[in-house]
C-alpha positions in Angstrom: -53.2 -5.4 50.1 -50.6 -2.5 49.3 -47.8 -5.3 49.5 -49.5 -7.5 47.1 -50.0 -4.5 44.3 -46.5 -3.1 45.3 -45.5 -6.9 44.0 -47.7 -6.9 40.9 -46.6 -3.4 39.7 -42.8 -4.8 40.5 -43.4 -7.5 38.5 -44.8 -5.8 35.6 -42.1 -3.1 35.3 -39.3 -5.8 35.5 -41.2 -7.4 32.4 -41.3 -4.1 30.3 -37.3 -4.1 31.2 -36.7 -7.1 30.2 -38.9 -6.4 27.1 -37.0 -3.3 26.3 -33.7 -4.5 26.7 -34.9 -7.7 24.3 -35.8 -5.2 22.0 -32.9 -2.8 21.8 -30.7 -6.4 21.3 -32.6 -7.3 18.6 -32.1 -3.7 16.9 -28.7 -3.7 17.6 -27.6 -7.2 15.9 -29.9 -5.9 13.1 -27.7 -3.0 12.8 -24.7 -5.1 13.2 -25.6 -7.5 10.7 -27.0 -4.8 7.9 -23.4 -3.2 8.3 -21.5 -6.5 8.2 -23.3 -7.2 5.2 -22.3 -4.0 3.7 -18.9 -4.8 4.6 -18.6 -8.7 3.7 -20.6 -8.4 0.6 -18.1 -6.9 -1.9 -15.2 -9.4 -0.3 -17.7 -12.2 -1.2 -18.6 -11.1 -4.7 -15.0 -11.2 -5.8 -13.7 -14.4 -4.4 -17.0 -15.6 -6.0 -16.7 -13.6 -9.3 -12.9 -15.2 -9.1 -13.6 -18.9 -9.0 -16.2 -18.1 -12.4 -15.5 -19.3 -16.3 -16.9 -17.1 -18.4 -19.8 -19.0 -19.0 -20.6 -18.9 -16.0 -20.2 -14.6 -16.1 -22.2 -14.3 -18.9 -25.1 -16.6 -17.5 -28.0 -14.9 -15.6 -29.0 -18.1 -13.7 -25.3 -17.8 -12.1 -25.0 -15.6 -9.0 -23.0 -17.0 -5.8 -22.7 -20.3 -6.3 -20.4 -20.9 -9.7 -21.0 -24.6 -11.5 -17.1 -25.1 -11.2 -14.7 -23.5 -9.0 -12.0 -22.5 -11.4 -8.6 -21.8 -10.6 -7.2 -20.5 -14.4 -8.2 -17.1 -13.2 -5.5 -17.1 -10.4 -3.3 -18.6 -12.6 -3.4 -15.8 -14.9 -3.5 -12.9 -12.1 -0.5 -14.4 -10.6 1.5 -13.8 -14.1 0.3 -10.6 -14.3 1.2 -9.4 -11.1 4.5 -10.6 -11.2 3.2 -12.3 -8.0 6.3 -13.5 -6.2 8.9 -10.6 -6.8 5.8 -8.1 -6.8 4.8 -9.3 -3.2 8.5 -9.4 -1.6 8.4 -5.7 -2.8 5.2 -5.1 -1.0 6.4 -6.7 2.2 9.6 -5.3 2.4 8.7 -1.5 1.5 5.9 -1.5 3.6 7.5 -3.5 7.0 10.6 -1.4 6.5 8.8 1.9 6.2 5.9 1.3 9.0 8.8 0.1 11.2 10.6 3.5 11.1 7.5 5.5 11.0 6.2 3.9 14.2 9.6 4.3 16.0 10.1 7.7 15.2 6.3 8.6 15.8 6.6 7.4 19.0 9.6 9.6 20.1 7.7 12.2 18.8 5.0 11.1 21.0 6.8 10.8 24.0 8.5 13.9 23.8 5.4 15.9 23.7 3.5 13.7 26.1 5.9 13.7 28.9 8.7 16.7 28.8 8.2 20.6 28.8 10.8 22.2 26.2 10.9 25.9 24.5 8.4 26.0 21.5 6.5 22.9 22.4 3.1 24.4 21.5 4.1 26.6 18.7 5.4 23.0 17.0 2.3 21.0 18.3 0.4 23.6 16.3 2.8 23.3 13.5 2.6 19.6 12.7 -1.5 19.3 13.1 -0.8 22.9 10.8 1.1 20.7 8.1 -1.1 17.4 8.3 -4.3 19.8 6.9 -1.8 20.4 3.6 -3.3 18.3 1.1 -0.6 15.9 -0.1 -1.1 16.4 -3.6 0.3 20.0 -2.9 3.6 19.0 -1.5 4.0 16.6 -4.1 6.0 18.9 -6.5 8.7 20.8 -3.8 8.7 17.0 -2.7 9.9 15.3 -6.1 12.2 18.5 -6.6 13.8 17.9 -2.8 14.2 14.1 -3.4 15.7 15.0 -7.0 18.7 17.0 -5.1 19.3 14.4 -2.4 19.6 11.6 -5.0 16.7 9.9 -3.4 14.5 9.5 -6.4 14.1 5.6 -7.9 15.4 3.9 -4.7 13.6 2.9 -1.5 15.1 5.6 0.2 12.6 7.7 -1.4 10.2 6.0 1.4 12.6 5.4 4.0 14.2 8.3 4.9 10.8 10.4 5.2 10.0 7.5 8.0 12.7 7.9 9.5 12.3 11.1 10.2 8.3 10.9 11.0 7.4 12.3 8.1 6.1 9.6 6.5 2.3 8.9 5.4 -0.1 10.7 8.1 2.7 10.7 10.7 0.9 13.3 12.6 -2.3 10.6 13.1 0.5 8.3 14.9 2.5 11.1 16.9 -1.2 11.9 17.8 -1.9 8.4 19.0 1.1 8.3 20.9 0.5 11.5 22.4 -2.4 10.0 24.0 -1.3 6.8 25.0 1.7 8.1 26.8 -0.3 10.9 28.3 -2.6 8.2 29.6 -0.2 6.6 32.8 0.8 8.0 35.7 3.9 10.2 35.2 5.3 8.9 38.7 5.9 5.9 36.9 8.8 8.0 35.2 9.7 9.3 38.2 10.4 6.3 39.9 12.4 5.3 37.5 14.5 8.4 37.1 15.0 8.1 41.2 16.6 4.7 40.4 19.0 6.1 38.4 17.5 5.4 34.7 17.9 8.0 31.9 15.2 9.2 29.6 16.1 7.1 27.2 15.9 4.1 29.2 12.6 5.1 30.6 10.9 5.1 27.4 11.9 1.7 26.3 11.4 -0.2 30.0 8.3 1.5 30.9 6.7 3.6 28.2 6.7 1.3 25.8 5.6 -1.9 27.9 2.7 -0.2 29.2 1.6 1.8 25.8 2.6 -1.8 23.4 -0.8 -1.9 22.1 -0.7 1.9 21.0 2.7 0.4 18.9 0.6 -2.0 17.2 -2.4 0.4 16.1 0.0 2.4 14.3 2.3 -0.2 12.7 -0.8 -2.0 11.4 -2.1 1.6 10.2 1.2 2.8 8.6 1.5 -0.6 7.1 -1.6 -0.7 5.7 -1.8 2.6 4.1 2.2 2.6 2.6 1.0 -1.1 1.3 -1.8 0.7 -0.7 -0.6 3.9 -1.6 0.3 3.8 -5.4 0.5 7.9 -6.6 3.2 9.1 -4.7 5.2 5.8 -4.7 4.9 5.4 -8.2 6.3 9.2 -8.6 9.4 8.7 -6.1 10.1 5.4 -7.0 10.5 4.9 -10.9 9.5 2.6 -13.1 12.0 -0.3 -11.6 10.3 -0.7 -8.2 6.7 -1.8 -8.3 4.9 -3.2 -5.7 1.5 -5.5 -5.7 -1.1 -2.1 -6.0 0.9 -0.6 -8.5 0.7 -3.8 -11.2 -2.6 -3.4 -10.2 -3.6 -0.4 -11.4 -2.0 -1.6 -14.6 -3.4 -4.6 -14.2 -5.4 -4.6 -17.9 -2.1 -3.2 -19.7 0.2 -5.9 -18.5 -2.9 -8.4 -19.5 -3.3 -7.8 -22.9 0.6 -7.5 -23.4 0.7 -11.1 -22.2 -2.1 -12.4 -23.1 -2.5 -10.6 -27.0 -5.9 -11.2 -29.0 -4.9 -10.3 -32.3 -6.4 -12.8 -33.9 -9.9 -11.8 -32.4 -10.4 -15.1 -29.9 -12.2 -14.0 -27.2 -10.5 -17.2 -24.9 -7.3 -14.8 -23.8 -9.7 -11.5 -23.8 -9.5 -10.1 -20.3 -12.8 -10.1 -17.9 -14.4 -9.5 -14.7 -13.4 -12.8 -12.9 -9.4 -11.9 -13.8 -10.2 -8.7 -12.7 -11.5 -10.0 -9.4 -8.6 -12.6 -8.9 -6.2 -10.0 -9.4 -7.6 -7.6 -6.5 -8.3 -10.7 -4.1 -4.5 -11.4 -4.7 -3.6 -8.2 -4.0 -5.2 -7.8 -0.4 -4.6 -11.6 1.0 -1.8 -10.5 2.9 -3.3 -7.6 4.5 -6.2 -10.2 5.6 -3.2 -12.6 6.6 -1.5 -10.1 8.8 -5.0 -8.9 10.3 -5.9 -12.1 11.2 -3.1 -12.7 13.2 -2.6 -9.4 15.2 -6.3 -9.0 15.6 -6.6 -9.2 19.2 -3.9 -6.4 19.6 -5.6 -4.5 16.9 -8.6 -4.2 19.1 -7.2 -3.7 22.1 -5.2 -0.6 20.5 -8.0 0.8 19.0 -9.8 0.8 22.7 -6.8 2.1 24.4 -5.9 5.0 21.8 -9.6 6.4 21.2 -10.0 5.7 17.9 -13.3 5.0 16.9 -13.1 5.4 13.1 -10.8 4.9 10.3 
């Protein structure tokens, strides 16, 4: 008789689990999918505000599903971007700068992650001491050190500070490799100091191997934030070097130099969908590159600890 109530109240507590854990599933993907909505949403409302004529913007009955896709849109954001020349820009400033910034993060990394030398805390303190400065107070002594060098209106207005990990929020990246080389065994290093490696050898045969995924966080982070940042580059670099965000942001000037309405038409008159084809244009290729170093994206994020952006 006790065996056959044991039993029964077994069975009924295993059902309450498995009703439990069917509920917290059902109020996690409901989470998930209210923020993936949140997320999606505005990506969806401009490719679909894109493909729109502007009957179809002014009409009320119109929401997501336009009555023709229409290309003109793109036709005209790619003019007034500048697309082609604009984008190599992009690419080139961006790659170029992330590149250094990563390698000279990550020797900065390494150096406080794995050696002892005179000061080390006093300048551990002193870069997380610097990266609370807000930017827009350096920006001044900046423009004035650049002037001096000769580094003003050329790419080596972006470079150099890479270089030298300097660059945007180095100190998140030398922070990130701090971590991930901290995270492996130092008799790794050891063992291959005993067969006769140097330091610098070490680094690039095992630190970097077993930390790769920490290199791909911050390249993809460095690229993505020197491919938007517009203030500072549009200060260092002149008038003669835009990139893809910075015709954006004069996105309606360009427009209504190209496209003048002097006679009062409203066909060439700017509007939301040229707008929208103009942005979607502008952040393609850092979809593009997401998409294909997503997996290692992922896996970087879990190694490094970062669990928001």
């Amino acid at each position: 008789m006790n065996t056959r109530l044991i039993s029964e109240t077994s069975a009924r507590y295993s059902n309450k689990l498995k009703k439990l854990k069917i509920s917290k599933k059902i109020v996690l993907y409901a989470l998930l999918m209210a923020l993936g909505y949140v997320y999606i949403y505005p990506v969806l409302y401009m490719i679909v505000s894109s493909l729109m004529t502007m009957d179809d913007l002014v009409n009320p009955t119109v929401t997501w599903v336009p009555t023709e896709f229409f290309l003109g849109n793109y036709r005209k954001a790619v003019r007034v971007l500048h697309f082609g020349e604009s984008l190599f820009t992009s690419v080139f400033l961006a790659f170029v700068s992330s590149l250094l910034q990563t390698l000279s993060c990550s020797l900065a990394g390494y150096a406080f992650a794995r050696h002892n030398f005179p000061g080390k805390k006093f300048y551990f303190a002193l870069m997380i001491g610097i990266f609370l400065i807000p930017s827009q107070v350096m920006t001044v002594p900046k423009y004035l050190l650049f002037d001096t060098y000769k580094l003003l209106n050329s790419e080596l207005a972006l470079f150099v500070p890479a270089a030298f990990g300097q660059g945007i929020k180095s100190t998140i990246f030398v922070l990130i490799f701090y971590q991930a080389f901290r995270s492996y065994p130092q008799s790794f290093d050891e063992a291959a100091q005993l067969d006769g490696a140097g330091r610098l050898k070490v680094f690039l045969k095992i630190a970097v191997p077993v930390c790769l995924p920490a290199f791909v966080i911050a390249f993809l982070f460095s690229f993505v934030w020197y491919w938007n940042e517009t203030y500072q580059s549009s200060l260092l670099l002149g008038s003669e070097i835009r990139t893809l965000p910075m015709r954006l942001n004069a996105f309606v000037q360009e427009y209504s130099r190209l496209y003048p309405t002097s006679d009062g038409s409203e066909i060439n008159k700017i509007n939301e969908s040229i707008r929208m084809a103009g942005t979607i244009l502008t952040i393609v290729p850092l979809l593009v590159l997401y998409s294909v170093l997503q997996k290692q994206f992922v896996e970087g994020i879990e190694s490094s600890g970062i669990t928001g952006e």
